[in-house]
N, C-alpha and C positions, 0 to 999 in steps of 0.2 A: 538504389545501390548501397552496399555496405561496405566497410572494410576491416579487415583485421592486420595489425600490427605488431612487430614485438621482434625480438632481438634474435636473429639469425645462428642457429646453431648447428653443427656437422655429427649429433650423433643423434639418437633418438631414446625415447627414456623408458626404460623396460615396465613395460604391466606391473602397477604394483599387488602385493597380496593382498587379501580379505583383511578388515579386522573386524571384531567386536565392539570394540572401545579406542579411540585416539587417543585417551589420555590414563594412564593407572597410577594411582595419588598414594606417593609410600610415605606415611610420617608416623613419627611417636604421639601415639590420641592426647596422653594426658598432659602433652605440651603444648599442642596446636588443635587439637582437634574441633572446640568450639569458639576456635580466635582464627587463628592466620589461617588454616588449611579449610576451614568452611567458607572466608573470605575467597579463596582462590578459587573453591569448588563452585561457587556460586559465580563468578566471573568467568570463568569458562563456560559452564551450562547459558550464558548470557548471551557468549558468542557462539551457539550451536555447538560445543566440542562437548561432543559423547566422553562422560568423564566416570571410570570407577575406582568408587568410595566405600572401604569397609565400613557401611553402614548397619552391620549383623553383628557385627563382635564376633569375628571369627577368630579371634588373634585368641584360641584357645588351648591349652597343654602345652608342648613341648613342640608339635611339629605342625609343619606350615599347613594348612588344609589344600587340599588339592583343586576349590573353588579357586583360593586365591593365587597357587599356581597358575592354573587355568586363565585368568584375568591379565594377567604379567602376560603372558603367552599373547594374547589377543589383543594386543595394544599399542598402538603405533610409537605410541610417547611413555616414558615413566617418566616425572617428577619428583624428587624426590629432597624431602624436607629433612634436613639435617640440624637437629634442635640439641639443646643439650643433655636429653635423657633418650636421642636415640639409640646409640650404643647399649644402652642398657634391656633393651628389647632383644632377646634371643629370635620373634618373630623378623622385628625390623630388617636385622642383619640377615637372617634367613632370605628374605625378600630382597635385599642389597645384592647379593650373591647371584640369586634368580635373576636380576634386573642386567646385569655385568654380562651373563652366559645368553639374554636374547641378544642383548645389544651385539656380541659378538655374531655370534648365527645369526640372527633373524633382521641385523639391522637395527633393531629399536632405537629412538632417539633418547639420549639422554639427560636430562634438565636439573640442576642441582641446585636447591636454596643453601643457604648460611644463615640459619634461621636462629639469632642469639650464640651463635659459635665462630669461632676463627679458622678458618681453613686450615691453618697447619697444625690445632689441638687435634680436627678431624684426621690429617695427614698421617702424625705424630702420635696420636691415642694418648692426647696428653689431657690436663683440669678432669674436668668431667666424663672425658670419653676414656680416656686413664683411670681414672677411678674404675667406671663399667666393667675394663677388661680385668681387674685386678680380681675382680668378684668370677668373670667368667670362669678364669682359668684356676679356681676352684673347686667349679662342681662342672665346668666342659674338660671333654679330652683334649690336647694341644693340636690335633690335628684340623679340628673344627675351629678352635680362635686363631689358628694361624691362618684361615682361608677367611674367617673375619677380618681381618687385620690387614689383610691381602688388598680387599674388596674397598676399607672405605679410603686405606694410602689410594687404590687408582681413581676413586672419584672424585675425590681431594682433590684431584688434578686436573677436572674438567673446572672452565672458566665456568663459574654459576652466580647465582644473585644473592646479593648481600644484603641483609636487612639491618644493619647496624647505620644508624643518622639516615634512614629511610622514611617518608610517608606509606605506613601500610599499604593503605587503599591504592595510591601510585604503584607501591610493587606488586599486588594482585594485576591491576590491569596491564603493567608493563609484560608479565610472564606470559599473560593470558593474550595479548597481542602477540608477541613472538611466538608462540605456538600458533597462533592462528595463521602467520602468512606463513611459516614453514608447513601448514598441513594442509592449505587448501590447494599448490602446484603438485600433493602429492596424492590427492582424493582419488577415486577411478572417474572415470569419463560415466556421463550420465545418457552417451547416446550408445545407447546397448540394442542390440536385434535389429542393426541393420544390417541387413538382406544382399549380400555381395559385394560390399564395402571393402573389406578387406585386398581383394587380388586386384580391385581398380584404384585404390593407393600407394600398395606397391609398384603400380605401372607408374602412377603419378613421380612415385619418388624416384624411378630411375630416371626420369627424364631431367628431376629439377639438377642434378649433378653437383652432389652433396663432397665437399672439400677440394671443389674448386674454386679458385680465386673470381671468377670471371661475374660479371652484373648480368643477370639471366632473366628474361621475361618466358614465362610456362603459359600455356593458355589450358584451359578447358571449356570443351564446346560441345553443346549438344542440343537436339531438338527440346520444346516448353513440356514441361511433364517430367525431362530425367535430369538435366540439370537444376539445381535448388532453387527455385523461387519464392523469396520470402520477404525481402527488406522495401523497406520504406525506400522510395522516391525522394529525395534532398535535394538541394540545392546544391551546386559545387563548391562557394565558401564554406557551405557547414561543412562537408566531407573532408574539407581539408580543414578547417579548426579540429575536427573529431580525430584527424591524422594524426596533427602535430599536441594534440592534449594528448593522447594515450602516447606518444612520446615525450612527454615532460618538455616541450617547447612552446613557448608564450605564444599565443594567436593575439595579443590584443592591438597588433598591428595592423589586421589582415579585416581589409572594409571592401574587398573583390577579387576577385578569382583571378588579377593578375598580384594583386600582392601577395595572395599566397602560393603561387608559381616561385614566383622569388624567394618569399621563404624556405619552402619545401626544398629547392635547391642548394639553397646554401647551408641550410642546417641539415640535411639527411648524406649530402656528398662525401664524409668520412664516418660515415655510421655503417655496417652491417648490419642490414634488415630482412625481416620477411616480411612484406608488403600484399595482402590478399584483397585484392579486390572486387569485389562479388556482384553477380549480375552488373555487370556495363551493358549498355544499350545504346550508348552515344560518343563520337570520336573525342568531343569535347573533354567528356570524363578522362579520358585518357590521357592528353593533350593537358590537362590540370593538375591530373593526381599522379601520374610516373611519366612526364614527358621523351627526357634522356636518359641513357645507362647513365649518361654522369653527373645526373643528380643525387644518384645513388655512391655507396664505399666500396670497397671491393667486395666479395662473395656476396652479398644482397639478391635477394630471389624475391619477383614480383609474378606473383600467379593471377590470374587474371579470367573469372568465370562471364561468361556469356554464349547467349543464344546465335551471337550474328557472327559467324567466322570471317566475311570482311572486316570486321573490327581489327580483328588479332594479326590478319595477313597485311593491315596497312601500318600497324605495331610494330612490323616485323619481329615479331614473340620469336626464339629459337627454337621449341619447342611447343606443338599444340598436341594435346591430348583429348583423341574425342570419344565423349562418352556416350556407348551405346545403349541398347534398351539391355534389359536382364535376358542372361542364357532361360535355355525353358526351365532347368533347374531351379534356378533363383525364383522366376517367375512364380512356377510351381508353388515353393516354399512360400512366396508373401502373399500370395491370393487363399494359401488354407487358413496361415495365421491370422488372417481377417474373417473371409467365410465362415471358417470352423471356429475358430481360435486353438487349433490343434496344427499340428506338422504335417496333418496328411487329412486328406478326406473322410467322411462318415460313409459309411456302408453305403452301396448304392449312385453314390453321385462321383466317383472316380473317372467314369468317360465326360463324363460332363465338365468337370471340374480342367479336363486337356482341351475338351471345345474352346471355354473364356479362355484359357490362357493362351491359347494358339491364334484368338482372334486378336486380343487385345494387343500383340504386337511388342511382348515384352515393358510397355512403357508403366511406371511403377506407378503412376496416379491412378490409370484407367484400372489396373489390378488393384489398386487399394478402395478405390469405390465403386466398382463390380462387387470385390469383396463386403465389401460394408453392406452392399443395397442387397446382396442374397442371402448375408446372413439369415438363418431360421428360418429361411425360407422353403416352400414346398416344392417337389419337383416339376410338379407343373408350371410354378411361378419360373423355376429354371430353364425351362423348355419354349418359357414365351422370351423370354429375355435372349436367349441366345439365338432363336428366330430373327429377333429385331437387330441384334448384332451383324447378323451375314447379311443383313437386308439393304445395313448400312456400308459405305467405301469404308475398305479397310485402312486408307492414310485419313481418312478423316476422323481425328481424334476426339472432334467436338462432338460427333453421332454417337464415340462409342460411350464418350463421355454422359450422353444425352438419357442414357439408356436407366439412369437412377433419378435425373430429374422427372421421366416419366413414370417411376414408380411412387411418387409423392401422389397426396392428394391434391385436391383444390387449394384449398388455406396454404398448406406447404411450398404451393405451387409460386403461389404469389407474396410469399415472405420470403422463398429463396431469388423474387427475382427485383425485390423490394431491395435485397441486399445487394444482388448484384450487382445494381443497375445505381443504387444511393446511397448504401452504408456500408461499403467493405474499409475495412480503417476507423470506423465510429467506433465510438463507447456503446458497450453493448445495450445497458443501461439505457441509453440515451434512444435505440434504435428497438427495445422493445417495447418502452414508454410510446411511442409512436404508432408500431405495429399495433399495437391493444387499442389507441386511437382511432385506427383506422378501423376497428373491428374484428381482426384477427386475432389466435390464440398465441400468443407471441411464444412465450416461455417453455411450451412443448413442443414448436414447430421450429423453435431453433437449436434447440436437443435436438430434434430428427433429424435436422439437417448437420449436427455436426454428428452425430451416429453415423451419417453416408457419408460422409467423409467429402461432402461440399461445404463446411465450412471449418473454421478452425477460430481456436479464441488465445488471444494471446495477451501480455501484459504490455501494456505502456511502461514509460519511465518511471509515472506514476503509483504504478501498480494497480491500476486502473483495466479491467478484461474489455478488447478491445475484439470487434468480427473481423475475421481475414479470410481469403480464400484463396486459392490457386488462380494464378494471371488466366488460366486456360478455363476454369469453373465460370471465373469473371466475363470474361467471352463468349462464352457459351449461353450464360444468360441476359447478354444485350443483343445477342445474336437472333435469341429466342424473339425478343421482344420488337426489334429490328423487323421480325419476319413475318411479323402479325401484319404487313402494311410497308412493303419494300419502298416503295415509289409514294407513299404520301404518309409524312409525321401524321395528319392529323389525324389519324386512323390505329394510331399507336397507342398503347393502355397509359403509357409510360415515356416522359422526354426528360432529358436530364443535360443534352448537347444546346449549346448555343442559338447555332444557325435551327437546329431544329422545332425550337421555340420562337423565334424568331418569325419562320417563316410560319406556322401555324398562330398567332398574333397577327402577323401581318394578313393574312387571308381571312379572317376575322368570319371563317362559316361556320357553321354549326357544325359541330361533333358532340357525339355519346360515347366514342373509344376511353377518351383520354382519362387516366383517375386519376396521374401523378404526376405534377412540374416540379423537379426540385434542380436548385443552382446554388451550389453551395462557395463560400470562403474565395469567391472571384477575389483575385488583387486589382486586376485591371477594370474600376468601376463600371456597371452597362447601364448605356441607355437607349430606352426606347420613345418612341415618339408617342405611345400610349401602351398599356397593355390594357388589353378587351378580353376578359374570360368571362364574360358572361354567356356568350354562343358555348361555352365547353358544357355541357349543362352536368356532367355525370362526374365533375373535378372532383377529388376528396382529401388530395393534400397537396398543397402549396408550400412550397419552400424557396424562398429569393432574397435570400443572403448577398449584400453584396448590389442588387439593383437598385436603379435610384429614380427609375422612369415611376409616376402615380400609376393607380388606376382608376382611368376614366369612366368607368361604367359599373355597373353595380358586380358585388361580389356573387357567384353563384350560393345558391343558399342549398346545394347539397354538401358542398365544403363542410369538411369535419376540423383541420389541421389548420391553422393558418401558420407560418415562421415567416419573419420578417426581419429581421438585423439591419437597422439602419434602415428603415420604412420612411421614404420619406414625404410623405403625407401629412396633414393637416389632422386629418379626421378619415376615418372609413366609409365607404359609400354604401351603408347595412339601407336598406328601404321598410316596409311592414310588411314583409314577407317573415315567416317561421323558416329559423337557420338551422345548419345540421350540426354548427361548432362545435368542436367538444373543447378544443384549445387554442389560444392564442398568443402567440409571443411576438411581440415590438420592441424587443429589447434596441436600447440606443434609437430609438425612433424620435420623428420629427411631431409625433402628435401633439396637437392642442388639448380638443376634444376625444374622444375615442369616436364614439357617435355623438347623435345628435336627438333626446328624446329617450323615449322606452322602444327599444327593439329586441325583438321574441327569441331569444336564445336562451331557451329553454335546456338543452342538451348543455350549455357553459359547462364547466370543471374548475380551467385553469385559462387564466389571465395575467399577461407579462408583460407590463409597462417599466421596466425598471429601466435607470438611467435615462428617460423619457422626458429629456429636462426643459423643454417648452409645456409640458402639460400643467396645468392650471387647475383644474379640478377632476374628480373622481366621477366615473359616468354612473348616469343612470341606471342600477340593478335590479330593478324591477323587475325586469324583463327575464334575468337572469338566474331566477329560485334557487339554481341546484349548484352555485358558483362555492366551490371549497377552497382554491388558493388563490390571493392577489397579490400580486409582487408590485411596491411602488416604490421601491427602496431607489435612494440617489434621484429621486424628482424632485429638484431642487429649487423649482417654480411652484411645486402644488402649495396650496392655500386654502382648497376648501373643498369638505368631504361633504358628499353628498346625502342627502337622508336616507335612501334607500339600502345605503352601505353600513351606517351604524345601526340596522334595524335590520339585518341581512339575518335570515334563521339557519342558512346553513354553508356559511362558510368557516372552515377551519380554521387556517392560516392567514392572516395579513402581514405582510411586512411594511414598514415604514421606516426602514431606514435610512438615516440620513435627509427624509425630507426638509432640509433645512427652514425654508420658510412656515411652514406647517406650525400654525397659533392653537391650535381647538379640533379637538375630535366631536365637538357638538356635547350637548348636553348632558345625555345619557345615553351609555352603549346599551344594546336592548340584543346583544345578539348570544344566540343561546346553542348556537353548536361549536363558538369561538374556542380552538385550542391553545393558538400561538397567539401572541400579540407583542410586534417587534418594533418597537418606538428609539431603536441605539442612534445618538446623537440628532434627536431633534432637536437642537438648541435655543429652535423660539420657542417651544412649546414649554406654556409656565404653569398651567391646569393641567389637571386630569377631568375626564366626562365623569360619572357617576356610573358606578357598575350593577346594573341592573340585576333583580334577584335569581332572572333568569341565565345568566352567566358563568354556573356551575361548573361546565366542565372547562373552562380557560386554566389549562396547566402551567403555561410557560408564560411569562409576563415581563419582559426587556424593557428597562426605563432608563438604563445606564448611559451617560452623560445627556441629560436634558435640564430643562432649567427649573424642573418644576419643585416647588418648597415644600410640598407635603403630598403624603396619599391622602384620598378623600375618604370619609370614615367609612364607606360603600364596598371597600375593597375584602372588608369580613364577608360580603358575599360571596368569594371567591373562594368556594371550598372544597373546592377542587385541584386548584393553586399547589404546584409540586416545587416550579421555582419563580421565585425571585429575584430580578436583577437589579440594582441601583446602586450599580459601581460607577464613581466620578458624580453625581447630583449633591455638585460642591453646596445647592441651594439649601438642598433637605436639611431639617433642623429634626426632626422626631418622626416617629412609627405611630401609627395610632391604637390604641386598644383595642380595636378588633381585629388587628392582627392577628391577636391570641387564639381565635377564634379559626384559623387557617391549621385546620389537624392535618391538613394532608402535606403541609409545606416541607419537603427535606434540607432544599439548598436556596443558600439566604448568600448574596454580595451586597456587603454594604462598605468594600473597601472605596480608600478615597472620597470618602465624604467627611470633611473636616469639620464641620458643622451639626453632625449629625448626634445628638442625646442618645446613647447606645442602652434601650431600658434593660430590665433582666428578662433573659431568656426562659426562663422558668417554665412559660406558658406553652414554648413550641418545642415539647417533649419532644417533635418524630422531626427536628432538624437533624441532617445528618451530616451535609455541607455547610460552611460559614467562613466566606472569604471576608475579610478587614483586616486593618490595617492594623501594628503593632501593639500601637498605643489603647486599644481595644480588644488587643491578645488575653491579656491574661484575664483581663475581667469574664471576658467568654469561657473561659478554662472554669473556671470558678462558678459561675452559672449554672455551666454543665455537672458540672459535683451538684452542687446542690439539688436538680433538677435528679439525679441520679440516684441522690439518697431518697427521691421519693417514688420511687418505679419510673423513671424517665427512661430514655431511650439507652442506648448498652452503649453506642459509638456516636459521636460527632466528627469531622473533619473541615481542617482549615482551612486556607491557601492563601499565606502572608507574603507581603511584597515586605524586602530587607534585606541589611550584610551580615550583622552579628545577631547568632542564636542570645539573646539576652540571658543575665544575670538569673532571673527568675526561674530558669533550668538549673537545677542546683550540680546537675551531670550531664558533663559536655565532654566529648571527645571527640577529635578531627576522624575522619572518613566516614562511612558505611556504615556504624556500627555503635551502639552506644550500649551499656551495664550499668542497672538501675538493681541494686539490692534493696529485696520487701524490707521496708520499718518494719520496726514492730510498735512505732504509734498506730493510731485508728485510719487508716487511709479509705477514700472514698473510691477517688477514680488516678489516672497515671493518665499524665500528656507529655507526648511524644511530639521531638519538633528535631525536623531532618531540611538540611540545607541545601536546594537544589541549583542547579549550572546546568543552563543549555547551552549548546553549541548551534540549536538549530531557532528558527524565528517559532515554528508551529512544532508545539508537544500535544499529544495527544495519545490515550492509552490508561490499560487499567491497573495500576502498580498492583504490590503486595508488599503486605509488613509478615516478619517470621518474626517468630521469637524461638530463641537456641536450636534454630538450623530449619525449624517445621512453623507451617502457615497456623494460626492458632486463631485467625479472626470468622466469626462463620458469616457477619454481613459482607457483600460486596463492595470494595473500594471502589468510589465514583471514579469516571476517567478523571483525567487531568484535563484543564483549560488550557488556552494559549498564556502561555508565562514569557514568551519570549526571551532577550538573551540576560539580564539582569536577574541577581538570586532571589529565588522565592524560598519561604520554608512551607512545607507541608506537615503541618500539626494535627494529631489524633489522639482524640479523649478516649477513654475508656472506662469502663465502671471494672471495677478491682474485683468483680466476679469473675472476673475474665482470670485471674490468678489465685484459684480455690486450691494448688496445689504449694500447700504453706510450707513443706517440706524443703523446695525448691528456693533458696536463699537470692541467687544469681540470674538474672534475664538479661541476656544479652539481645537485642531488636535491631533488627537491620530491613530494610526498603527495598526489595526488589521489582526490578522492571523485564515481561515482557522482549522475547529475541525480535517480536513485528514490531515493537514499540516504534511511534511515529515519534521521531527525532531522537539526537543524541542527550542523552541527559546522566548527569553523576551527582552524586552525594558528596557534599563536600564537609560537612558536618553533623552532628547528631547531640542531640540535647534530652533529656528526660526528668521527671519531675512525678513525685506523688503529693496527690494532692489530698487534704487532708481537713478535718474538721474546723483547725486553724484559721485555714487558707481562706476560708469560706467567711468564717467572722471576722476576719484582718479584711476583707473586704466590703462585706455590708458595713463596718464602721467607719471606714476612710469612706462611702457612699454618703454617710450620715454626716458626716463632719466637712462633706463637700456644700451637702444640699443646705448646712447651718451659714 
């Protein structure tokens, strides 16, 4: 069930019109135009507002071009920047004038800066906007400066933003906020082309009885398929925390669905609300979330959707409004727009096209995936399909629905009822990673099936694409499945029920039906007094999330899939039998041992021991050739890896993180398809093994907080090696010389190692990341020059943990934005260092640097790490190639982020520095005079 919330109103808010643009940016260029008004332009575009910028130089002769009419016209917003040489613009005023005549006709909202000017010099046409008109009046005729004059006393007069004892950057984002909540209540609706919507909201709003005082419960009710089915299943304390948050009232009292009875009462009973409660299915919900009119204020209107009209008649609602299937019209219309994608049919299939609609009974599911399953289709195909339709009961919605299920193939067949039956609500991710497991085409058979409009993908919270389907799709295919074997589970391809597994365990006979147990995210622990799948002989995924009974007999070795959350077992009962596994996950399990010995799983992939934290040692992989990921991370008992796994030739990925007690990876790693190698906080671990010559492609290498004092000089084999991690290895004292040796290295963390001899960089030309710490700042800076004067790499970047951009910036300025004028001493490279502030714990995202309004870097900017809430600076070297145009005195540099940017993040300072032939021997020599 859902709901929607929000403040009770008696009129309704008229269609707004089209525009082009939300926002039209009126300012004088040579005041603002590469300082404040690029700051604002940029801050807008940030938060999605469509923003136009004479970026043409149209501001040309005497009279305004009709583009930039045109623009003014199409724009919901003008802003407009009142600086001290706008007056003097014949365009500007032009456009001020323009700006006043939409506002009046058309609405426009008007925004007005004080940008370096006093509201009443603008008022008054006094200092500098006085000076302006003295000159206008001229060379203009008086009839033209008197409508200027006119235009900027009335803007004068709107309240606008002052930039006098302002932070810039603050006033950008404060303007650029307040346009944003005024323009997204006034967006158009994005639910467009539905199909008879219109004359059954009207009926809707006559019944709610709009400017009466009186507390009004509205129902709407109607058969699965026309009222909306779509929302998540909750709890009823979440529904009511979700109530009382989207009205600004505190839940953090509310520990059950009778305290937030209580609350809801007492804080909603002088409020005017519109309370929409969507799909109910249970009196309880009711009973929780609007119990009495007098929980509610006066005029308050609770609408209330559901399928069961005893719900609403034991409510007693004043009003139910039920909603029927579409007239033939309507019908008409939404079965072409899918079929055809046209408003009417293609030549030829116009009798045909009144059959479907006349069977399907007006209900808009069955027309939308009739439509979908006959697109492009031939008319023979139409002719069989509409056969099957009359063949089937006309109220039975599931037959007609049935009718695109049987137009899939095999594989289709059984990954729409994989979904049905196991993954509607999953990540999708998560359920084609499985599907492919099990052998199916995952990735094209779930496009087919959201083409027929059986399934639908939608976003989490997260932003995560999640599979959804209609409650009646859902049905359709447990019904399917259901019907393979009415009167006996074990005879069923597929069990996902309880007692249905249950009793097929307990019978413990032989079956070939079954290919699929899955029991997911139980709250209420299950136990069995064994489970026996060995008699299933033809299982191929197992999923038992949530169980806590072993099992007592050996696993079937056609099994491909194993899932286990909370396994609570010892060890697996694998025998010397050849298995079908292709995965295994025991996350949170009770293992010791995995197995016991070499057993032939041969098929392995992937293996999930993590959080496994009885496990002891690493199992035998012998057996396992073709194993690419192990997850043993949070095994906080392991202690000892076995030979098989340092000598593994084709696994990718290891993780190890966190295994606390973990001393010794063994002697030498010998494994030669290793990509990743994730060692984050092993804290005993004070060695590294030796990296054998075959180790080449290991790119990714995490050593960050462990205990260990040195790499071993073996680690120049790794030349392959892209990053480097050994952020916190408070132990490390030095790098060793064959580091140098690592061409392929971009991104080096060596922050938080206090300890640590920082040698010159010189040797790793192609670094292009380099996190550490301050005190290690500049000298890197310097490095990199030097490194640059001799063909090194064009860019480096930083990522320093600190408060204050340091002294050694010789140009610092607060916000977004820093101006760095070319020397005309000998300069090498320019490092740029920008102050950042999260708001969020995890940043993530791939910024951009401009310079004077345009992106001017051609390498890609690495994403950001997790910086967390404390400022970081993000510094960027540059070789001074990069500024071949000498002409060009002024470079103003600013940081942009990304509108998807994962978390909130701002600039809070900006520092720059060229660096210079100087910079370079003022450091080799304090080197010298350290090392004397």
């Amino acid at each position: 069930m859902a709901l929607v919330v929000g403040e009770a109103s008696s009129s309704l808010t008229p269609s707004p019109r089209s525009y082009t643009y939300h926002v039209f940016l009126s300012f004088r260029g040579e005041d603002t135009r590469t300082r404040f008004t690029s700051h604002l332009y940029a801050a807008l575009n940030r938060n999605g507002i469509t923003t136009y910028i004479d970026d043409n130089n149209l501001r040309k002769g005497d009279v305004i071009s009709d583009e930039l009419l045109k623009a003014i016209e199409e724009s919901m917003f003008a802003v407009i920047v009142l600086s001290p040489n706008y007056a003097s613009s014949s365009w500007c005023l032009d456009e001020l004038c323009k700006i006043l005549d939409c506002s009046k006709k058309l609405g426009q909202h008007i925004v007005t800066v004080f940008y370096d000017v006093e509201p009443s010099d603008v008022r008054h046409q006094k200092g500098a906007f006085g000076e302006a008109f003295t000159k206008h009046e001229q060379r203009q005729d008086g009839e033209k400066v008197k409508k200027w004059r006119d235009a900027l006393t009335q803007v004068a007069a709107y309240s606008g933003w002052h930039s006098k004892n302002r932070n810039e950057a603050e006033l950008v984002e404060s303007i650029s906020k307040h346009i944003h909540e005024i323009l997204i209540p006034k967006l158009p609706s994005s639910m467009k082309n539905l199909i008879g919507i219109d004359s059954r909201v009207e009926q809707v709003i006559c019944q709610i009885g709009l400017g009466l005082n009186d507390v009004r419960y509205i129902g709407i009710w109607g058969m699965g398929g026309i009222v909306r089915e779509r929302c998540e299943k909750k709890d009823i304390p979440d529904i009511q925390k979700q109530l009382l948050d989207q009205m600004g009232i505190s839940s953090t009292a509310l520990y059950s669905e009778y305290d937030g009875r209580a609350i809801l009462q007492n804080s909603l009973r002088l409020k005017k609300v519109l309370l929409v409660l969507d799909d109910v299915n249970h009196e309880k919900q009711l009973e929780n979330l609007a119990g009495e009119q007098d929980w509610f204020g006066s005029g308050s209107r609770i609408i209330i959707t559901t399928r069961d009209q005893h719900l609403l008649q034991e409510q007693g609602v004043h009003e139910t409004y039920e909603v029927e299937g579409l007239v033939e019209i309507e019908a008409f219309n939404l079965f072409c727009s899918k079929a055809f994608k046209l408003p009417e049919p293609t030549e030829g299939f116009l009798d045909l096209t009144k059959e479907v609609v006349n069977y399907s009974g007006g209900l808009p599911l069955a027309l939308k995936v009739l439509g979908s399953y006959l697109y492009c289709r031939s008319i023979e195909v139409w002719h069989s399909a509409i056969g099957k339709i009359k063949n089937s009961s006309h109220s039975d919605i599931i037959d007609v629905l049935k009718i695109s299920y049987d137009g899939l193939d095999s594989m289709e067949k059984n990954i729409f009822l994989d979904i049905s039956c196991f993954f509607k609500g999953r990540s999708r991710d998560y359920a084609t990673k499985i599907l492919k497991l099990c052998g199916h085409h995952a990735e094209i058979g779930i496009d087919i099936l959201i083409n027929r409009s059986l399934v639908t993908i939608e976003q989490d919270k997260y932003g995560e694409d999640t599979l959804k389907m209609h409650d009646l799709i859902e049905e359709m295919g447990k019904l399917i499945v259901n019907q393979e074997s009415p009167d006996d589970a074990s005879k069923r391809s597929r069990l996902w029920c309880e007692d249905d597994i249950d009793l097929v365990l307990r019978q413990n006979k032989e079956t070939k039906a079954t290919r699929s147990i899955v029991l997911y995210d139980k709250r209420d622990e299950l136990y069995w007094n064994d489970l026996a799948f060995s008699n299933i002989c033809q299982l191929k995924l197992l999923i038992l999330d949530g169980v806590k009974s072993p099992i007592l007999c050996n696993i079937p070795c056609t099994l491909r899939v194993l899932h286990w959350n909370g396994c609570p077992m010892e060890t697996l009962p694998f025998t010397d039998e050849h298995y079908e596994l292709v995965e295994i996950d025991l996350y949170l399990s009770k293992i010791v041992h995995v197995w016991h010995g070499k057993k032939f799983l041969e098929k392995l992939k992937y293996l999930n021991l993590s959080n496994s934290h009885n496990l002891k040692q690493t199992p035998d992989l012998s057996g396992a050739p073709n194993l690419e990921t192990l997850d043993l991370s949070c095994c906080s008992e392991l202690n000892d890896i076995h030979q098989s796994l340092i000598h593994h030739k084709n696994l990718l990925e290891l993780n190890l993180i966190k295994c606390g007690s973990l001393q010794t990876l063994g002697d030498k790693l010998e494994m030669s398809s290793l990509k990743e190698l994730d060692l984050y906080e092993c804290n005993s671990l004070r060695k590294l093994p030796k990296f054998g010559e075959c180790m080449k492609r290991l790119s990714i290498l995490t050593l960050s907080c462990t205990g260990i004092t040195e790499l071993p000089t073996t680690v120049g084999n790794l030349v392959g090696l892209s990053e480097l991690d050994l952020q916190g290895c408070k132990r490390l004292t030095c790098l060793p010389d064959t580091i140098s040796g690592l061409k392929s290295l971009t991104a080096l963390d060596v922050s938080d190692c206090p300890n640590l001899l920082l040698q010159s960089l010189d040797s790793l030309s192609t670094l292009t990341s380099l996190l550490l710490s301050w005190n290690k700042c500049v000298e890197a800076c310097c490095a990199f020059a030097a490194s640059a004067s001799q063909d090194g790499d064009d860019v480096m970047q930083m990522l320093v943990a600190g408060e204050e951009i340091p002294s050694w910036f010789v140009h610092r300025e607060e916000g977004n934005g820093i101006t760095a004028t070319f020397p005309h001493t000998e300069t090498i490279a320019l490092a740029i260092c920008f102050r950042l502030r999260s708001t969020s714990r995890r940043i993530r995202g791939e910024p951009s640097v401009i310079c004077n309004g345009e992106e001017f870097i051609t390498e890609t900017l690495l994403a950001m790490p997790l910086i967390g809430y404390s400022p970081h600076f993000f510094l960027l070297c540059l070789r001074s190639d990069y500024f071949v145009d000498q002409s060009c005195q002024d470079y103003l540099f600013q940081m942009l982020f990304p509108n998807d940017y994962y978390g909130d993040i701002t600039v809070e300072s900006s520092g720059a520095r060229w660096v210079c032939t100087q910079d370079i021997q003022d450091l080799m020599k304090a080197g010298t005079e350290t090392a004397t």
